[in-house]
N, C-alpha and C positions, 0 to 999 in steps of 0.2 A: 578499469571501468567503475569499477567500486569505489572506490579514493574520489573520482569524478565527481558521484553520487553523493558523498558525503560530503563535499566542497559545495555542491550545489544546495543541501538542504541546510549545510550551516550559512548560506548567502542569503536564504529566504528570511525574511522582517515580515513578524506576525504578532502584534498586542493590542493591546487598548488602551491606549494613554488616556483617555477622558469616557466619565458614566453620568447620568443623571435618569432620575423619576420622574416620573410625570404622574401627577395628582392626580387620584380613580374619579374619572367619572365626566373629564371634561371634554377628554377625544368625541368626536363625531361616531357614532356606531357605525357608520355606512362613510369612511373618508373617499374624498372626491379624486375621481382619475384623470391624468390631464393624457387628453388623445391628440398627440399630433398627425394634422394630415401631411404626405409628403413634404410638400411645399413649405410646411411650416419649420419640421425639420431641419428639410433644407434650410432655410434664412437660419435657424441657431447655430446651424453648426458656422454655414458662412459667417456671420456677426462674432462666430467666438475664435475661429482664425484668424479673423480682420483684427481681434482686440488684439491675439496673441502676437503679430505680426507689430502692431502697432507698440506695443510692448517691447518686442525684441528691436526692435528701430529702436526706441527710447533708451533701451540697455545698451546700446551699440556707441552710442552717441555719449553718454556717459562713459561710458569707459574710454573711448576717443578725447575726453575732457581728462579726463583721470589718468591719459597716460601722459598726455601733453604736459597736466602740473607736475609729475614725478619725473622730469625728463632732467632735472639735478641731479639723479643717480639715486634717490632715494627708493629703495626695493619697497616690495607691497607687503602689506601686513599679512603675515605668515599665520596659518589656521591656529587659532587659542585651542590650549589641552583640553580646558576646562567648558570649550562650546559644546556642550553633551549632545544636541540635534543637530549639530552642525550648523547651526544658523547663518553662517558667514557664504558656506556656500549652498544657500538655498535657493537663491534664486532661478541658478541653473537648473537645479535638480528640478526645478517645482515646473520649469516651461516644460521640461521633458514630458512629464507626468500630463499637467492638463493638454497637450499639444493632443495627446492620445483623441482626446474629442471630437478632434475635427478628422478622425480618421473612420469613424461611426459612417457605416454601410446606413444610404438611407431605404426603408422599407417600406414595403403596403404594409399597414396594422391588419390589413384585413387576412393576411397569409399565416398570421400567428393566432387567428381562433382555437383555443383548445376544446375538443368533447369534453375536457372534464373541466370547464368552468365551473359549471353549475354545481359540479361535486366540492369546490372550491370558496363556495360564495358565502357556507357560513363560516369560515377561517374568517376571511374579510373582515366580518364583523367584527365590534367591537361591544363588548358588553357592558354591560356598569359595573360589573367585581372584577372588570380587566382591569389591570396595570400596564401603564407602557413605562421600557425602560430605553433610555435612550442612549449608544452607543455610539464612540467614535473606534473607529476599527482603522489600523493600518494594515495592510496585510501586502505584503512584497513593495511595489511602486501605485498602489494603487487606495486612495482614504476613502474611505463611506461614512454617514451617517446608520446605523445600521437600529430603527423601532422594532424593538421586541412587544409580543406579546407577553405576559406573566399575569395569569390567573394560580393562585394559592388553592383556591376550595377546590378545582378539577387536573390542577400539579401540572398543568401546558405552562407552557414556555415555545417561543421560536419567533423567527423572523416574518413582522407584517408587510413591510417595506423599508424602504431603502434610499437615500440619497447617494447619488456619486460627489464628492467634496472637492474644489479645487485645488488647495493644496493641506498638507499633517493636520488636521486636530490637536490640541491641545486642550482645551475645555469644551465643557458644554454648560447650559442655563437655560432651564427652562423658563420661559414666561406666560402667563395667562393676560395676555395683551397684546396686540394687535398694533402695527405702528401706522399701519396702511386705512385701518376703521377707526382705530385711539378706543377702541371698545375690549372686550373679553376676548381673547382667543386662547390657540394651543398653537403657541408658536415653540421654538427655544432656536437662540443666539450660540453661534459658535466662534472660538478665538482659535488662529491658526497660525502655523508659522509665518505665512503671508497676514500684513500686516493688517488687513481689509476681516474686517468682523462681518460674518454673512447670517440674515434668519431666515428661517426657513419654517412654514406652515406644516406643521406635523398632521393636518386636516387633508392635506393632498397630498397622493400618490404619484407616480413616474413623473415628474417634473424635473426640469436639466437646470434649471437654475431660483437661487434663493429667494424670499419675497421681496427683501432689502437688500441694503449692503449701507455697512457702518465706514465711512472713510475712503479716501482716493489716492492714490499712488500719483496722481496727476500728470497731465502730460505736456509736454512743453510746447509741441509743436499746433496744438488746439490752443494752448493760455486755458488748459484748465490746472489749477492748482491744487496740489498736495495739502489736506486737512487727515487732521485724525492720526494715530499711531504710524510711527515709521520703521518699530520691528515685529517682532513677535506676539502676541497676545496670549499670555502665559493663566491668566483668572479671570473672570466676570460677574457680578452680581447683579443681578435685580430687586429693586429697592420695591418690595412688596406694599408699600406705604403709601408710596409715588409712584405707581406702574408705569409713566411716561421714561421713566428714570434707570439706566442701564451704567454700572460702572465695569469697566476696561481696566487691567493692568497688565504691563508690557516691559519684554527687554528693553527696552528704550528707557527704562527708569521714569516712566511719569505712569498716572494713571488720569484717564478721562471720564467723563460723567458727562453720558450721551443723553439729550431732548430724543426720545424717540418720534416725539409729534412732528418735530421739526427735524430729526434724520441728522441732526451740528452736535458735536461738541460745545458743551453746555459750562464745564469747569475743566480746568486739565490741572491739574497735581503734580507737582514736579521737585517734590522734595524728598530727592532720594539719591542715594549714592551708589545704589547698584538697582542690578532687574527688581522687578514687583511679583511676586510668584502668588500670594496669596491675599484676596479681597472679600471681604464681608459687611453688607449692609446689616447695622442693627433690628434684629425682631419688629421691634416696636420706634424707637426714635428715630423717623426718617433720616433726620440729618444725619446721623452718627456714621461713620467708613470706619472700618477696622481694616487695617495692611500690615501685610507682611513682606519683608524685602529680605534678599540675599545680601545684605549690607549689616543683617543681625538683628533688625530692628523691627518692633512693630509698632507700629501708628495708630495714633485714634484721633480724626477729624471731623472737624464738625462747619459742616457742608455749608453752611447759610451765608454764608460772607466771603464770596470766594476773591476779593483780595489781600485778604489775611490768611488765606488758606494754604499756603506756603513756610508759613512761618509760627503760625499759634495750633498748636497739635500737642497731643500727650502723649507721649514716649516710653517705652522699655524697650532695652538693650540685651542683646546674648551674644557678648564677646567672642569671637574665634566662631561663631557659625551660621548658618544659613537657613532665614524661617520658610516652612515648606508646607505650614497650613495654618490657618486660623480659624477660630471655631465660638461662637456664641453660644452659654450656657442658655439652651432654651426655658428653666426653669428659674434660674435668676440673673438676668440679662446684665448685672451688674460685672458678673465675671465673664472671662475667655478660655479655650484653649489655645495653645502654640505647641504646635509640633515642629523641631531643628531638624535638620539633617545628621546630627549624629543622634538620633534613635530617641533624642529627651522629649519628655512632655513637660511644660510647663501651665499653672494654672495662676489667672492674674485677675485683680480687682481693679477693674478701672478708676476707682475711687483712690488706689493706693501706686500712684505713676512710679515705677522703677522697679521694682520686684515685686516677685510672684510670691504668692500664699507656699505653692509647694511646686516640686519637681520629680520625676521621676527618669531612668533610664527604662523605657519604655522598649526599645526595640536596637539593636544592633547594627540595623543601617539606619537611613530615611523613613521619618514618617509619610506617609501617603495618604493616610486618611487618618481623621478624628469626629467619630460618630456620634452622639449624645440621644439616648434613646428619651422622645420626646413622649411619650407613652408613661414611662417609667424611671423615675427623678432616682438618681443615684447611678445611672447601668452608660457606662464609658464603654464603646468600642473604638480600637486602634487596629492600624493595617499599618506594614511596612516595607520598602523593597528588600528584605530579608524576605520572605514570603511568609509572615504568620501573620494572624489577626488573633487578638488577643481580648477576650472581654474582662473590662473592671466593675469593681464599686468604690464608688467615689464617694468624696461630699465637699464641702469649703473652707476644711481648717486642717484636716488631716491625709498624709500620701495615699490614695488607693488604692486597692487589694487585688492581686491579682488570680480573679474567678476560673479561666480558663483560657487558654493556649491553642491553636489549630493551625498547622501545615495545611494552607488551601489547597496547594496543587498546582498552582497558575502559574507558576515560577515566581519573577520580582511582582510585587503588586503594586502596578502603577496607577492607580485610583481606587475611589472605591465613595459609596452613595447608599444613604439612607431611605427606604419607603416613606414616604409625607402621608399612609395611610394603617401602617403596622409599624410601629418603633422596632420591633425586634427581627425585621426583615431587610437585608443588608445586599447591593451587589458589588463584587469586587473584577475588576481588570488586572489581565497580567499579561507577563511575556513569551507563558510556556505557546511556543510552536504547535503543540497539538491540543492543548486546552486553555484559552485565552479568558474566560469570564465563568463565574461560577453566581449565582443566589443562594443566597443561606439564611435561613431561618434560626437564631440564634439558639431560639427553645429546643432544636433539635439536642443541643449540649443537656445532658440531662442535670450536670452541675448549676448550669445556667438555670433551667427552669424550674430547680429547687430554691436556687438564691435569691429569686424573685418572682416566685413566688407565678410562675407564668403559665 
């Protein structure tokens, strides 16, 4: 019985593959609730088994294609070692999961009034020294989007609400844009193993589905046709410059640059020889895309001329390995970070294509995160799937010091996101089973807030 037990808790999937902030002050204090009545209910769930039905028709029919052309004796392509989410066979996994939807008892809302509403109603709120932090959570067969609260001056933290997500997370992005008003909102975009980018208004509550949707898997038998990504969506930026302007990067090896006005694929990028794992739009020069690919290489393009945008880009190379972040020095936009997969930090002048100023071995696996405290010009924070996060001092000619060291506790650290309102306030995701995400205040280190003085 015990052996059972322990088969079972080693079966369970609990992390956070993807974090992001949301800038204090722009959430709604009082966000809106969406009440469906029976009826309404009903039609979602219906309409979303019709999709998944329609769906499953369309995989069916495919494969009845796919078996017909292999009927040479040619066997099927056998699972890659190196698909780490398995992405090959996702699409099974993923009908499983949302199929779950259309299994939703439909209810009175009115049956679920609690007495302690009212005792409830100022959690609700949303204050102006809140922070929302925004969480993609896996946990067993089941993804959420999961709003936290985090106020610092009264030490709360917890869950405001919650999306249920159709299929894995993988990033998140917040936007202060709106695609549906083209005005100011508190929306943020997510990328998921499914290929379809969904946003989602962080201004409302119990909602079953996204405000948009980036791209279509298309279906044959309507003649609607397949635009946008056709695997994974691994990064995404928002080009704070051009807020209409959303970039995508995907196993598929391309990366797109979505019209949010217009809901199309605006530029697609396709000059790459492996997946696209890390994107960053320049601070200040709209045009400018910073990439990072698992082909070793990172990219620096410039956005304006996008039939030349395939071919005229500035380059550096990291031989034998895989870039797994990219990072814009916010104090001199001239430079980058690059974080590899084997544990390096690399620091680069775009002005100087092909090597970097300096390098370090920074960490023993996977970088996972590269922090730049925008607060305080010289202060490098690094996280890795080793589990430490490690704060630096830096500068642009010489390797960085290493300040201080910290076992977080989360197990691997698979993201991790900076405050847009306290440089020295940091959250990290991981894969420990009973402790998934942590906030940390880096002044808490007292080495740290002697070195700078915080």
């Amino acid at each position: 019985m015990e052996e059972e037990q322990i088969e079972q808790d080693q079966a369970v999937v609990n992390f956070i593959p993807c974090i992001s902030f949301v800038k204090r002050g722009v959430a709604k204090e009082n966000p809106d609730k969406v009440t469906l009545t029976r009826e309404e209910l009903a039609r979602v769930i219906s309409s979303t088994k019709k999709e998944l039905d329609d769906e499953e028709n369309e995989d069916d029919d495919d494969e009845n294609d796919e078996n017909m052309d292999t009927s040479d004796g040619v066997e099927p392509q056998s699972r890659n070692p190196d698909d780490e989410f398995n992405f090959a066979d996702y699409d099974e996994e993923d009908a499983t999961q949302v199929a779950a939807v259309s299994d939703i008892a439909v209810v009175d809302p009115d049956e679920h009034i609690s007495d302690g509403e009212d005792s409830e109603a100022e959690d609700d709120l949303i204050k102006p020294t809140d922070n929302l932090l925004l969480v993609g959570h896996v946990d067993d067969d089941a993804s959420s989007l999961e709003v936290y609260v985090y106020n610092e001056e009264e030490n709360s933290f917890y869950v405001h609400h919650d999306f249920l997500l159709p299929s894995f997370p993988l990033c998140i992005e917040w936007m202060n844009y709106d695609p549906e008003s083209k005005d100011n909102g508190n929306m943020c975009a997510i990328g998921c193993i499914d290929p379809i980018i969904t946003i989602w208004d962080l201004d409302i509550q119990d909602t079953l589905e996204p405000a948009v949707k980036l791209g279509s898997k298309g279906k044959r038998k309507k003649g609607i046709e397949k635009f946008g990504h056709t695997d994974a969506v691994l990064d995404l930026s928002w080009n704070t410059n051009f807020p209409h302007i959303l970039a995508s990067g995907s196993v598929d090896q391309s990366v797109i640059l979505w019209d949010l006005d217009e809901l199309q694929p605006h530029t697609t990028i396709r000059a790459f020889q492996e997946k696209v794992q890390s994107i960053k739009f320049h601070p200040t020069e709209a045009q400018m895309l910073l990439t990072g690919s698992c082909d070793g290489t990172v990219k620096l393009f410039d956005c304006r001329d996008p039939s030349e945008i395939d071919t005229s880009f500035k380059q550096w190379s990291f031989t034998g390995t895989e870039v797994e972040r990219v990072y814009w020095n916010p104090h001199n936009t001239n430079y980058y970070f690059v974080g590899l997969n084997n544990g390096f930090i690399h620091y680069c002048d775009i002005r100087q294509e092909g090597n970097s100023i300096w390098n370090i071995q920074a960490h023993s696996d996977e970088i996972s995160g590269i922090l730049v405290n925008h607060m305080q010009d010289g202060m490098l924070t690094t996280t890795s799937a080793d589990g430490v996060l490690k704060v630096w001092r830096y500068n642009s000619s010489t390797a960085p010091t290493l300040i201080h060291e910290n076992e977080v506790g989360i197990g691997r650290i698979q993201c991790a996101d900076i405050s847009y309102d306290n440089g020295f306030t940091l959250a990290v995701g991981g894969d420990n089973k009973q402790k998934q995400l942590r906030v940390i205040d880096v002044r808490d280190f007292e080495v740290v807030k002697r070195q700078f003085n915080a």
